[in-house]
ROVO-280200 format. One record per residue: x, y, z of N, C-alpha, C, O in turn. Coordinates in nm, 4 decimals, decimal comma. Each point is the difference from the previous one (the first is absolute). Layout:
N
pt npx->X&npy->Y&npz->Z&capx->X&capy->Y&capz->Z&cpx->X&cpy->Y&cpz->Z&opx->X&opy->Y&opz->Z
...
END
This chain:
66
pt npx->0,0847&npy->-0,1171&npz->0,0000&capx->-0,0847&capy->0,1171&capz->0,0000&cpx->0,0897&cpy->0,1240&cpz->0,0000&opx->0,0895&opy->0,0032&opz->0,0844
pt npx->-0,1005&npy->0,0799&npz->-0,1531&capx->0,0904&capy->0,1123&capz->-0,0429&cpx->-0,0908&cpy->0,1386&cpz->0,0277&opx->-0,0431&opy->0,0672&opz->-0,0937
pt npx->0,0156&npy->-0,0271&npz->0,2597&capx->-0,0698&capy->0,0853&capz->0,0415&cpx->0,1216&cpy->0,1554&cpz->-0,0339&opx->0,1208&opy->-0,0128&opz->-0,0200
pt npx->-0,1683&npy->0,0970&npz->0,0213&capx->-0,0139&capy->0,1199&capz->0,0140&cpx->0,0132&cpy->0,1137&cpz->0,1379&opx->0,0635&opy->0,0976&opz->0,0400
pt npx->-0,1551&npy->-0,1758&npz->-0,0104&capx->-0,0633&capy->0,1097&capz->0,1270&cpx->0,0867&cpy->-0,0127&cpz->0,1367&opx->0,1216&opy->-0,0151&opz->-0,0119
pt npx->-0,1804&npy->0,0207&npz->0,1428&capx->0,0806&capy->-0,0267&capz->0,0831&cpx->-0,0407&cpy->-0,0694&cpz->0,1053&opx->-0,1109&opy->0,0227&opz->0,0483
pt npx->0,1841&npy->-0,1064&npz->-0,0027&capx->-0,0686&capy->-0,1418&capz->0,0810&cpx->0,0755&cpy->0,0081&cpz->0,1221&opx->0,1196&opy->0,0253&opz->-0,0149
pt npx->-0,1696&npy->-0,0439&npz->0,1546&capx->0,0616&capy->0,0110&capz->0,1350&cpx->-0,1086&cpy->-0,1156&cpz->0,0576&opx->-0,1190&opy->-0,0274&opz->-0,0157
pt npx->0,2954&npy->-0,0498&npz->0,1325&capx->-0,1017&capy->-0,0691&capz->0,0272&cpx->0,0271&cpy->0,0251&cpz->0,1663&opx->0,0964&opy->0,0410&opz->0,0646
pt npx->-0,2667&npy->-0,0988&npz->-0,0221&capx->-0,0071&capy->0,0663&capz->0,1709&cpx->-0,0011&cpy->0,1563&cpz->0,0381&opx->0,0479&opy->0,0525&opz->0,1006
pt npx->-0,1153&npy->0,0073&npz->-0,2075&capx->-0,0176&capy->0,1497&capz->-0,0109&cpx->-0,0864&cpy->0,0138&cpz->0,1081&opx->-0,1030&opy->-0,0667&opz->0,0098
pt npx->0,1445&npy->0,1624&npz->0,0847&capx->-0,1111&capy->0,0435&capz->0,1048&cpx->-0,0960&cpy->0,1056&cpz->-0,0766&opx->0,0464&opy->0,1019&opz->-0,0511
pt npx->-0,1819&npy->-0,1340&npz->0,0475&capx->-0,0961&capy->0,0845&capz->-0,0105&cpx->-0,0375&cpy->0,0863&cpz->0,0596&opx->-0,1118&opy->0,0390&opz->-0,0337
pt npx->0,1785&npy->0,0345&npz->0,1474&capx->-0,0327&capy->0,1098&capz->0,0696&cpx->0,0671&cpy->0,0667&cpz->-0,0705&opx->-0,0391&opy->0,1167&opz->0,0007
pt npx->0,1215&npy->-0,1335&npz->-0,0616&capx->0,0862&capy->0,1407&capz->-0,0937&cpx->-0,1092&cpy->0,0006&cpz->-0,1391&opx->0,0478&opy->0,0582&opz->-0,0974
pt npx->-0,1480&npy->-0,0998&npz->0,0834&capx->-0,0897&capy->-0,0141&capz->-0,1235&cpx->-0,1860&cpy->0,0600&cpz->0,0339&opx->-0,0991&opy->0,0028&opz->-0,0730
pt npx->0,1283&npy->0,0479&npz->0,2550&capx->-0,1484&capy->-0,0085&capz->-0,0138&cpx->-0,0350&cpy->0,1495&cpz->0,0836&opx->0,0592&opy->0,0667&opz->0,0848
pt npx->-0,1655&npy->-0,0572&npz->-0,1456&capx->-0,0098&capy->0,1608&capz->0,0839&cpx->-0,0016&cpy->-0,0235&cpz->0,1502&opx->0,0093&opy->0,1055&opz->0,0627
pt npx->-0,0157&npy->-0,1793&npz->-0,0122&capx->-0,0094&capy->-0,0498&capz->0,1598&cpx->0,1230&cpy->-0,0047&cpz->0,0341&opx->0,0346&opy->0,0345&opz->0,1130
pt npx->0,0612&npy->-0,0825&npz->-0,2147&capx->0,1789&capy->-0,0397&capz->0,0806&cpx->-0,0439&cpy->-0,1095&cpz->0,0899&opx->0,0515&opy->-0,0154&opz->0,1107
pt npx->-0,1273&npy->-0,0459&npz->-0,1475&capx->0,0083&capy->-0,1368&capz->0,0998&cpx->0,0069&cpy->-0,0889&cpz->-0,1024&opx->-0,0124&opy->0,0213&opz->-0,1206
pt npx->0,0459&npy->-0,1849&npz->0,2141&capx->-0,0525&capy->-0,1158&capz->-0,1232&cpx->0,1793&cpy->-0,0683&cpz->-0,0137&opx->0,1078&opy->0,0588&opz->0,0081
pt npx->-0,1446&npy->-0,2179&npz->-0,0338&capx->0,1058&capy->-0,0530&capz->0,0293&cpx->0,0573&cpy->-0,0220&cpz->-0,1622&opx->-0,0371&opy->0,0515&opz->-0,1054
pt npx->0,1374&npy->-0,1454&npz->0,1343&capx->0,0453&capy->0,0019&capz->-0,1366&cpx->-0,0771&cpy->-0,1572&cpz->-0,1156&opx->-0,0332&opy->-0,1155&opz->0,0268
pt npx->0,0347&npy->0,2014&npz->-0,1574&capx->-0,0837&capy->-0,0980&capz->-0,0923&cpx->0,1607&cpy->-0,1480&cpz->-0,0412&opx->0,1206&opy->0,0212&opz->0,0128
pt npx->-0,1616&npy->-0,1018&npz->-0,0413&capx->0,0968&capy->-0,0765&capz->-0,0961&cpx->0,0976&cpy->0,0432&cpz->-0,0622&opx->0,1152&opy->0,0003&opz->0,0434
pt npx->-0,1678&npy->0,0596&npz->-0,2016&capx->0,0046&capy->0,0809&capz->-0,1235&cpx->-0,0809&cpy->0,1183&cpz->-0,0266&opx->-0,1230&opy->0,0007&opz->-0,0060
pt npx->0,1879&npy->0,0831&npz->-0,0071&capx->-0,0574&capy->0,1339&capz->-0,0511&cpx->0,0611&cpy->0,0559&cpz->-0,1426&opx->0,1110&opy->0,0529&opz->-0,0034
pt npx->-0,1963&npy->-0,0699&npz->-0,1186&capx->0,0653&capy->0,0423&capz->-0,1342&cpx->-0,0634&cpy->0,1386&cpz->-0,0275&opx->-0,1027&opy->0,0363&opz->0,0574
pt npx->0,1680&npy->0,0384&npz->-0,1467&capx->-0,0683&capy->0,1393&capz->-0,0345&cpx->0,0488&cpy->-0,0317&cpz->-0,1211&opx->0,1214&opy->0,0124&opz->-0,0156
pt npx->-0,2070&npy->-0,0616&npz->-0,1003&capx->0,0088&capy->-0,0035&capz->-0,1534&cpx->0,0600&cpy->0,1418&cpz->-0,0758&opx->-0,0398&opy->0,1075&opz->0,0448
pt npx->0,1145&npy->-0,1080&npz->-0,1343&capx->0,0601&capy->0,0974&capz->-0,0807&cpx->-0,0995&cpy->0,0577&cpz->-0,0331&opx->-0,0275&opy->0,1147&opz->0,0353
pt npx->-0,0755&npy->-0,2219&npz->-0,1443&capx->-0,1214&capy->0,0653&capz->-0,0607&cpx->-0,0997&cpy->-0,1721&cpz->-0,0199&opx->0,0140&opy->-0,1118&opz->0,0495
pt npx->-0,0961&npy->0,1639&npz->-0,1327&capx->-0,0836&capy->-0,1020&capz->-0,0179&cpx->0,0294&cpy->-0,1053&cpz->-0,0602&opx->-0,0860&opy->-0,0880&opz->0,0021
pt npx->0,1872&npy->0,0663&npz->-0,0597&capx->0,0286&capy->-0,1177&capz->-0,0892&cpx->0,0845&cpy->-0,1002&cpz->0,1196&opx->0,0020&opy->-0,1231&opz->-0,0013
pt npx->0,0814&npy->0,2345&npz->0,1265&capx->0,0606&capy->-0,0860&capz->0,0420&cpx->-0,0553&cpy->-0,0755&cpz->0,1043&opx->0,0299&opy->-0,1089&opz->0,0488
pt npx->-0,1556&npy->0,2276&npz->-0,0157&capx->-0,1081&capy->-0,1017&capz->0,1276&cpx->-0,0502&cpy->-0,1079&cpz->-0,0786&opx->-0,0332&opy->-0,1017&opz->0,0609
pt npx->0,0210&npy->0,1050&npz->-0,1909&capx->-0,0787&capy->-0,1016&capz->-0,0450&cpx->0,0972&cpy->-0,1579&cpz->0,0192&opx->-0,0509&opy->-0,0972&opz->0,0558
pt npx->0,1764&npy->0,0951&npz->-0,1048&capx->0,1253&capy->-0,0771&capz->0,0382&cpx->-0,0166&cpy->-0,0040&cpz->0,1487&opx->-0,0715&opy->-0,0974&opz->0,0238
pt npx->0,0995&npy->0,1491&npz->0,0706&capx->-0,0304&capy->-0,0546&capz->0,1138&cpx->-0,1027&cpy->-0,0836&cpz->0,0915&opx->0,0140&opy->-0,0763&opz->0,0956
pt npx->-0,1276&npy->0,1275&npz->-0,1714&capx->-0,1536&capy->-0,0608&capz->0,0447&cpx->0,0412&cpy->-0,1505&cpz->-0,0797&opx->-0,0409&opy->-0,1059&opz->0,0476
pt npx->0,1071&npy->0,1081&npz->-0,1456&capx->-0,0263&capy->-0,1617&capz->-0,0968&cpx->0,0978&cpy->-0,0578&cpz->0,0785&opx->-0,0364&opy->-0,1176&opz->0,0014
pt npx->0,1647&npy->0,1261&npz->0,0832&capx->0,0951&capy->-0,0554&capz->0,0290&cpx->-0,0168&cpy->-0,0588&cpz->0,1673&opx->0,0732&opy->-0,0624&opz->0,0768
pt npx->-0,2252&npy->0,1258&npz->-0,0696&capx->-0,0703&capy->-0,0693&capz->0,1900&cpx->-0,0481&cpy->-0,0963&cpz->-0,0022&opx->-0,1132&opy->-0,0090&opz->-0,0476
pt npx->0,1613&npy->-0,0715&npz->0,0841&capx->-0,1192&capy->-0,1301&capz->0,0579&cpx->-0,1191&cpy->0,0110&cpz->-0,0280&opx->-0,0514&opy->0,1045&opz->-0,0398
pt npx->-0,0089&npy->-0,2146&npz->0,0577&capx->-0,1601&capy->0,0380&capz->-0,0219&cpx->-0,1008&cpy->0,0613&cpz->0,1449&opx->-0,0927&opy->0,0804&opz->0,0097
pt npx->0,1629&npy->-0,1606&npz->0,0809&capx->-0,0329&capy->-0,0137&capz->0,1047&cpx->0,0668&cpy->0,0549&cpz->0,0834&opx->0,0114&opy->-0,0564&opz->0,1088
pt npx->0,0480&npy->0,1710&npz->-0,1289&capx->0,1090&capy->0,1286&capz->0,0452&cpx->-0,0940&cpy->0,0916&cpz->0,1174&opx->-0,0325&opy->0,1095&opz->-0,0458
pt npx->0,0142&npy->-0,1192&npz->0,0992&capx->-0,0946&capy->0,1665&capz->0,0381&cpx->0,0595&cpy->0,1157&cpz->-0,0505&opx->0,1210&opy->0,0089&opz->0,0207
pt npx->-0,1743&npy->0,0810&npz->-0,0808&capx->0,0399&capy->0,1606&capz->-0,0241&cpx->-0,1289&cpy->0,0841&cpz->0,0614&opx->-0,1122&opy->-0,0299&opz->0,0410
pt npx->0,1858&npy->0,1457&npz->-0,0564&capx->-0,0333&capy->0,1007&capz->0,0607&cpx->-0,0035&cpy->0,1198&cpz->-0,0534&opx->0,1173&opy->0,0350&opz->0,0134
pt npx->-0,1690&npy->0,0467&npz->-0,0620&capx->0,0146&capy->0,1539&capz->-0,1272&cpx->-0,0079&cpy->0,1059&cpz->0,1155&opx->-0,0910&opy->-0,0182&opz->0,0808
pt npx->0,1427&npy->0,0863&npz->-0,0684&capx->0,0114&capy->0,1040&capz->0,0839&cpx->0,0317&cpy->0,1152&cpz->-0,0786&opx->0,0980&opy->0,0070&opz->-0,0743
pt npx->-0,2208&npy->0,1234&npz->0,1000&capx->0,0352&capy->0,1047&capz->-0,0896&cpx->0,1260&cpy->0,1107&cpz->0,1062&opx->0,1053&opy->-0,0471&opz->0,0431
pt npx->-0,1391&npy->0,1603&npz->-0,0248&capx->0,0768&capy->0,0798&capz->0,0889&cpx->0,0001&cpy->-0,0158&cpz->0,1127&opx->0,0789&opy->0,0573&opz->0,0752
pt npx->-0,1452&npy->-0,1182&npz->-0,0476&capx->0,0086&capy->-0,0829&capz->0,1543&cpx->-0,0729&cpy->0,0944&cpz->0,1147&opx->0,0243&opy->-0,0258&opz->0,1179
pt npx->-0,1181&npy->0,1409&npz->-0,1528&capx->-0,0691&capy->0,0801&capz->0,0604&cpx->-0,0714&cpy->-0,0749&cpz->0,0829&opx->-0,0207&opy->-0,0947&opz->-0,0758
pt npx->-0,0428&npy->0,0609&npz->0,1941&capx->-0,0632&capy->-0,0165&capz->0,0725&cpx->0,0078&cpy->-0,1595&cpz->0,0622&opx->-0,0660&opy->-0,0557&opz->0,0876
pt npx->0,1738&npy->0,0109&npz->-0,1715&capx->0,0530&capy->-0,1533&capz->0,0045&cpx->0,0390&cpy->-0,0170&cpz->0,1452&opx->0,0739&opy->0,0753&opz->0,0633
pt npx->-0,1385&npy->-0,1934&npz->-0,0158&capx->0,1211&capy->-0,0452&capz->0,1031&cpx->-0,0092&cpy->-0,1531&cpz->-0,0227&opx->-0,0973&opy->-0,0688&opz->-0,0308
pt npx->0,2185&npy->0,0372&npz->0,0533&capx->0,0595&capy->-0,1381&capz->0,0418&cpx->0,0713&cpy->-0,0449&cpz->0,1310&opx->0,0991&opy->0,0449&opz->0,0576
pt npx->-0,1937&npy->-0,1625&npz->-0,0264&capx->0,0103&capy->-0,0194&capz->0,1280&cpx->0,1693&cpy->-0,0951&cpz->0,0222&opx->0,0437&opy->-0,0906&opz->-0,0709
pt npx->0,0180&npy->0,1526&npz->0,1912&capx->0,1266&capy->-0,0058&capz->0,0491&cpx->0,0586&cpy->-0,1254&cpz->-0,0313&opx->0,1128&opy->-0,0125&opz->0,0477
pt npx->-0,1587&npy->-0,0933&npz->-0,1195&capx->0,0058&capy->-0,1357&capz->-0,0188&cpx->0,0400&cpy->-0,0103&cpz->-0,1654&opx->0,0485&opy->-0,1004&opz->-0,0523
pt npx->-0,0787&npy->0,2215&npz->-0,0141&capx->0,0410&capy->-0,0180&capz->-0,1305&cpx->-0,1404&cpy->-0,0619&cpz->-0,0597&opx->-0,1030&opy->-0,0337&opz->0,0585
pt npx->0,1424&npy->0,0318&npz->-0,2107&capx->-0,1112&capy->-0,0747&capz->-0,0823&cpx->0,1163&cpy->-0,0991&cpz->-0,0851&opx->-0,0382&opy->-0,0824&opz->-0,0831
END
C-alpha cells in the first residue's frame, strides 16, 4: 500500500478534540486527498473497526482510547 497521507500509531486524541481529553486511538491517518483515503479504506480488514472523525469539535473519547 503506497499511502500518502500521515499515519501515527497510539495517537492521543486529546490533542484532536475540542475537550483535550480522550485516550489514545490505535491508528490515526489524515489522507493527502481523496484518492489516497480511498487506498487506505481498501487496504483495512473487513472487520477492522474505523472511526471518521471530522474537527473533532465537541468529540470526546473516553480515557481508554477507541
Amino acid at each position: 500500500m503506497n499511502l500518502r497521507g500521515t499515519l501515527k500509531k497510539d495517537e492521543p486524541m486529546a490533542t484532536h478534540c475540542s475537550w483535550r481529553a480522550g485516550g489514545p486511538v490505535a491508528r490515526a491517518y489524515w489522507p493527502a486527498d481523496l484518492d489516497d483515503l480511498a487506498a487506505f479504506l481498501a487496504g483495512l480488514r473487513i472487520d477492522e473497526p474505523l472511526l471518521m472523525v471530522g474537527l473533532g469539535s465537541n468529540l470526546l473519547v473516553r480515557d481508554g482510547g477507541f
